[in-house]
N, C-alpha and C positions, 0 to 999 in steps of 0.2 A: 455636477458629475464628479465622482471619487477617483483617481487615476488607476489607475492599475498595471500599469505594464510595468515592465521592468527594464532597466538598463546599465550603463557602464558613466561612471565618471571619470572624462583621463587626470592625467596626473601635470601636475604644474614644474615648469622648469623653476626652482626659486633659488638661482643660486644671485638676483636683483634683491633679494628682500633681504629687508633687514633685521628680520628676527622669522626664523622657522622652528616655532616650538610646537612640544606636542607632549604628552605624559613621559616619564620617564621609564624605564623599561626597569629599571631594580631586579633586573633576573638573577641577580646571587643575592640577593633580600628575600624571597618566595618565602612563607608561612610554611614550615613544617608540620609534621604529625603530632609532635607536642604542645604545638602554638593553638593547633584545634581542639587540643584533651584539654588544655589550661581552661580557654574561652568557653569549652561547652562546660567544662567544670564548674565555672564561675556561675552561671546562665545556671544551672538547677541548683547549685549552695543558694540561690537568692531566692530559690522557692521551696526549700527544704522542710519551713514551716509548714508548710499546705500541704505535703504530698503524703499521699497516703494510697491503700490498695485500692481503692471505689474512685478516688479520684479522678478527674477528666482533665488531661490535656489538649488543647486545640496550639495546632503550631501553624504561622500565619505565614506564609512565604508568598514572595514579590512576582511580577510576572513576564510575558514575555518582552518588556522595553527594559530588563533587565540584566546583565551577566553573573550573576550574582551564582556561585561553586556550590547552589544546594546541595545537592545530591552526595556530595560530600560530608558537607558538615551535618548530614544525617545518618553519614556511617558512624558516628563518633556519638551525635545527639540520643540516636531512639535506643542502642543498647543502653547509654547511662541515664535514661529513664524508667529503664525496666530494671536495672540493678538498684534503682535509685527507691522501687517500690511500685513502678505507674506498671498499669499491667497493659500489656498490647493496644486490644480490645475498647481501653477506656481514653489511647490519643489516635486523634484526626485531624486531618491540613485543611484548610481556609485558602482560597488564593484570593490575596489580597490587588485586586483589576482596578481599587478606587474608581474613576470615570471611565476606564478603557476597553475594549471590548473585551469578552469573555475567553478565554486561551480554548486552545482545540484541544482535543485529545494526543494528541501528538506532542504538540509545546507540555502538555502538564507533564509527561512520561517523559521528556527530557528534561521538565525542574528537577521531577524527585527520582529518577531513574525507573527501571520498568518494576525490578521488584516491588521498591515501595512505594509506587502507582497499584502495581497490583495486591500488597500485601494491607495498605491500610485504609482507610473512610476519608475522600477528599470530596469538596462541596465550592460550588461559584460563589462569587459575593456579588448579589442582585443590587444595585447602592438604589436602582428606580422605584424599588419596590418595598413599600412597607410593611410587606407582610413577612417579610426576611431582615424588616430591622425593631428595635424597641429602643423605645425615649430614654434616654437616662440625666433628664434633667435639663439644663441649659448652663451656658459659661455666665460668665461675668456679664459678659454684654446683652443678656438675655438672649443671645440667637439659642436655638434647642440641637439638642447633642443626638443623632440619633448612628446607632450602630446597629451592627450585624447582630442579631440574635442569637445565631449559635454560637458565637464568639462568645459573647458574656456568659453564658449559659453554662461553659468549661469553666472547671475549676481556677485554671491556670491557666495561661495564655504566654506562649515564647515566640517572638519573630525573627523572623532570618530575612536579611538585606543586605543593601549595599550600603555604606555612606561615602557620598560623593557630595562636591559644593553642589547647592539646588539653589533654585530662583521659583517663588521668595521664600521657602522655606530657611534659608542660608545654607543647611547640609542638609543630606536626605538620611535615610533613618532614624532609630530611636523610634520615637511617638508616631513616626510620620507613617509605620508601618498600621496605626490604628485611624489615621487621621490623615491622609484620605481615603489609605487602604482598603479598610473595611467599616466604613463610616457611612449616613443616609445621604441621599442627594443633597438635601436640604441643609445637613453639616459641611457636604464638600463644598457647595456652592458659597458659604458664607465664607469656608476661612479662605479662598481662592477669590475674593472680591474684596476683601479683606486686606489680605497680602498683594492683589494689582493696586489697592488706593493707597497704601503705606509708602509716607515720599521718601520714608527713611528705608525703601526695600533694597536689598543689597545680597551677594552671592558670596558666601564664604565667611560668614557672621553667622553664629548662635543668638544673637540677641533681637530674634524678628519674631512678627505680630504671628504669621502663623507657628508657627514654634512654639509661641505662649498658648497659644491654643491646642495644641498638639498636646501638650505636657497636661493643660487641664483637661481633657478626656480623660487623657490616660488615666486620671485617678481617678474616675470611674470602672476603671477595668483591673484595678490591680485583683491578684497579683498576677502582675508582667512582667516579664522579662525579655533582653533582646540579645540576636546573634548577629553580629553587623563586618563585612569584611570590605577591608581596602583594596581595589584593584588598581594595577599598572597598565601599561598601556599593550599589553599583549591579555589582559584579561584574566593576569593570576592577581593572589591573595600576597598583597605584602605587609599587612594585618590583618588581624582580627580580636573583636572582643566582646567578650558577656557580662552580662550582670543587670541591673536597675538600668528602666530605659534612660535614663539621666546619664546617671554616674558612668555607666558604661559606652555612653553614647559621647559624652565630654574627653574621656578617654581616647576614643576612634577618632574624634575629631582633630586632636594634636599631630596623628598620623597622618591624616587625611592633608593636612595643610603642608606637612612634608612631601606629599608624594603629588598633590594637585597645583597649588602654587608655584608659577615658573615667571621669575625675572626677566621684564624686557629693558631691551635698551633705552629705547624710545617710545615716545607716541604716533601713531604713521598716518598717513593722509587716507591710507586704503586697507583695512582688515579683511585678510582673507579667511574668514572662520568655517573650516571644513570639519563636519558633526559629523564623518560617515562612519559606520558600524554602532553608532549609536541616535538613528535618528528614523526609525520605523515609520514614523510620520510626522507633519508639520508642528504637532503639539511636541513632539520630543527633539525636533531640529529645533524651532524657536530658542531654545533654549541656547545656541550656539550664538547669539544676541549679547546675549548679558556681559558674558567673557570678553566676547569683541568690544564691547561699550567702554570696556575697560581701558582697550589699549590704541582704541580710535583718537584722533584729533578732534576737536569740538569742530561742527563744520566738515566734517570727513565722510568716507564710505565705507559700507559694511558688505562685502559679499559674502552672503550665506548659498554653502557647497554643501547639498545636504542629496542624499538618495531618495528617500522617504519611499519604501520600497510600496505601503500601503494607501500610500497618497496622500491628500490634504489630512483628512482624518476619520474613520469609518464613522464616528462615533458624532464627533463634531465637524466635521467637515462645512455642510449644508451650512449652517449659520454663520461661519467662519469665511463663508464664498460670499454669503447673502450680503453681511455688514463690515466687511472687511477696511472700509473705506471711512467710516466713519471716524469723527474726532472721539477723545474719552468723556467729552460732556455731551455730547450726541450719543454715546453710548451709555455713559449711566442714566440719561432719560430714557432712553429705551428699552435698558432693566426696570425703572422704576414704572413706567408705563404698561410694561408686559408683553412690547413688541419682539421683543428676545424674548425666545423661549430657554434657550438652552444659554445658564450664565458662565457655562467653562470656554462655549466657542467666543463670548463678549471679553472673558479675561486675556485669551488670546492677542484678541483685537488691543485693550488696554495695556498691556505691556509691551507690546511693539510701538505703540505708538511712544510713548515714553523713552523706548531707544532711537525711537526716528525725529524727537525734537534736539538729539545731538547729530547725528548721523542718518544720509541716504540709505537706503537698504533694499539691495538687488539681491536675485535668487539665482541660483544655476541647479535645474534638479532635472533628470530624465524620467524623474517620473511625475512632475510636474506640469502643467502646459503652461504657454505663457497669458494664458487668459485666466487660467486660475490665479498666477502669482498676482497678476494686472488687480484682481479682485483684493487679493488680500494687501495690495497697495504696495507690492514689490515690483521694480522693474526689472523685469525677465532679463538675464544671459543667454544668448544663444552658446556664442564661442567663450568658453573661461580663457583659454592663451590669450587671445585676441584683446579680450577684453582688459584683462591685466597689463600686459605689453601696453595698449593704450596710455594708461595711466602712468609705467613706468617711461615711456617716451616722451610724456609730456612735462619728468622730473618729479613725479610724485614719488613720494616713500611709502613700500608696500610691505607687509607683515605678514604673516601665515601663523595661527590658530588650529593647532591637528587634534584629535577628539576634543574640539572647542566647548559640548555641552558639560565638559567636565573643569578644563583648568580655570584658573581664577589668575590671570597676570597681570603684575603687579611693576613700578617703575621703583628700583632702587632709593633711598631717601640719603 
């Protein structure tokens, strides 16, 4: 069963811990109206070769497990493509959903706003269905590259996202907007089995396996270009930048590391890693894992504080409840066999367990039950005070991680 309900998560006394970080707030850093003329400037000079009046743009924007100031950066984008030569008529949005389920009509009119919801041609990306994708070859490794069809099919191709540290991508955008974006099953499934078996996976690196695979699509799809912005922890822009998904995206990243990156003092016996406002479901709190892994004791705990307002996961859930229990070599026979069906709920499974051969990992979620967490091989919180207090009363050292699926903390050298 999916959870559904909704509920409240109280708030933790932590003035015991020993580090209570969380994003920085940079409110006098905020991205100006020029910072956005600059970046979208850059993003069509890089496709100035291609553009012409018959031209087709497709603009590929992120969806709703994202905060990402669309609507914005397309007051600024779709005039300077029509001064630029693109005529109306000839650009349309892609929402890029990768595995996740399909946005409503509501979420899409709050990406791109109501007018241009209603002013231009927007289309779902079906990743299950091949009749909405074509082959464009295969990578290196021989797995096969399959994407979205109307995507290649535009002339031109621009993405608007976020970059934040990701796990295992290392940062999220760039390439990543085509890859899982708007990629076939059969690609997402590989580079996401790919990046859970890579022992060198790591959150806050450029130099990971899905990454390299990320970049070789992309050169399938040129000409691309990306719109990528840093957010703070109130959910403004304190960058942003255009140009070549690389170059532009290496760029963002230098930002990214000033703004995600927060210094602890120590390593604590207890990681409180609280993912809320960023954690729709157990597939995007998971992610509140990797941070905490970071700043855990070997041998330590990890509470994961997550809302997860849509439950375990609409999409992947079921499989994620079914094998939740299982080790990683139990579970890649199980890919290999065919007893998993869906390999995004198995990657799930694989990368938790990889944090729980340093660290316990208990849950607290209202909209979780404790028989689901039981499932996915977490042991349930009822009371979070309670349970913390515990551990601070028995001398342990406790930590707190606040939008934890983002920061990447680090100990001083």
């Amino acid at each position: 069963m999916i959870s559904k309900k909704i509920g409240e998560i109280p708030m933790l006394n932590s003035s015991k811990f020993r580090f209570d970080l969380g994003l920085p707030d940079n409110a006098d850093q905020t991205c100006t109206d020029t910072d956005f003329c600059k970046a979208v400037n850059d993003a069509i000079s890089s496709l100035h070769p291609f553009i012409g009046p018959e031209k087709t743009v497709c603009i590929i924007v992120d969806d709703y497990t994202r905060s990402t100031p669309t609507s914005k950066i397309l007051t600024f984008l779709l005039p300077g493509l029509e001064e630029a030569g693109i005529k109306k008529d000839k650009i349309f949005f892609m929402y890029a959903s990768g595995s996740h389920r399909l946005m409503t009509e509501q979420e899409k009119r709050a990406r791109l706003s109501d007018r241009f919801f209603e002013s231009y041609r927007s289309m779902d990306h079906h990743f299950f269905d091949k009749n909405h994708l074509v082959k464009m070859g295969k990578f290196d490794d021989g797995a096969p590259i399959y994407i979205n069809k109307h995507v290649i099919e535009a002339d031109m191709r621009i993405a608007i996202g976020t970059l934040v540290p990701h796990m295992p991508a290392g940062f999220s955008g760039g390439a990543k907007m085509l890859l899982p974006g708007v990629a076939g099953e059969d690609t997402v499934h590989h580079m996401h089995v790919v990046g859970a078996l890579d022992p060198k996976q790591a959150i806050g690196v450029t130099d990971t396996l899905p990454r390299k695979l990320m970049e070789e699509l992309a050169k399938t799809a040129d000409p691309f270009t990306i719109l990528n912005v840093i957010l703070n922890a109130e959910d403004l822009p304190v960058g942003i930048v255009g140009g070549h998904y690389v170059e532009a995206h290496r760029r963002g990243v230098e930002i990214a590391r000033k703004t995600y990156f927060v210094q602890i003092p120590e390593r604590v016996d207890l990681v409180v890693s609280d993912t809320r406002n960023h954690d729709v479901d157990m597939t995007q709190a998971n992610k509140g894992l990797f941070s905490a892994a970071l700043a855990v004791k070997e041998g330590g705990e990890i509470l994961l504080v997550a809302n997860c307002r849509d439950g375990v996961s609409p999409v992947h859930g079921k499989e994620m409840l079914g094998f939740g229990l299982l080790t990683n070599t139990e579970m890649e026979k199980a890919l290999d066999d065919g007893t998993v069906k869906d390999p995004m709920s198995a990657i799930e499974v694989i990368h938790n367990n990889v944090v729980r051969k340093k660290s316990k990992l208990y849950l607290h979620s209202p909209n979780i039950t404790k028989e689901e967490a039981e499932k996915m091989n977490f042991e349930y919180v009822e009371d979070l005070q309670e349970f913390v207090e515990s551990r601070l009363n028995t001398g342990k050292t406790v930590g707190r991680l606040r939008a934890s699926t983002f920061v990447v903390p680090f100990l001083k050298k």
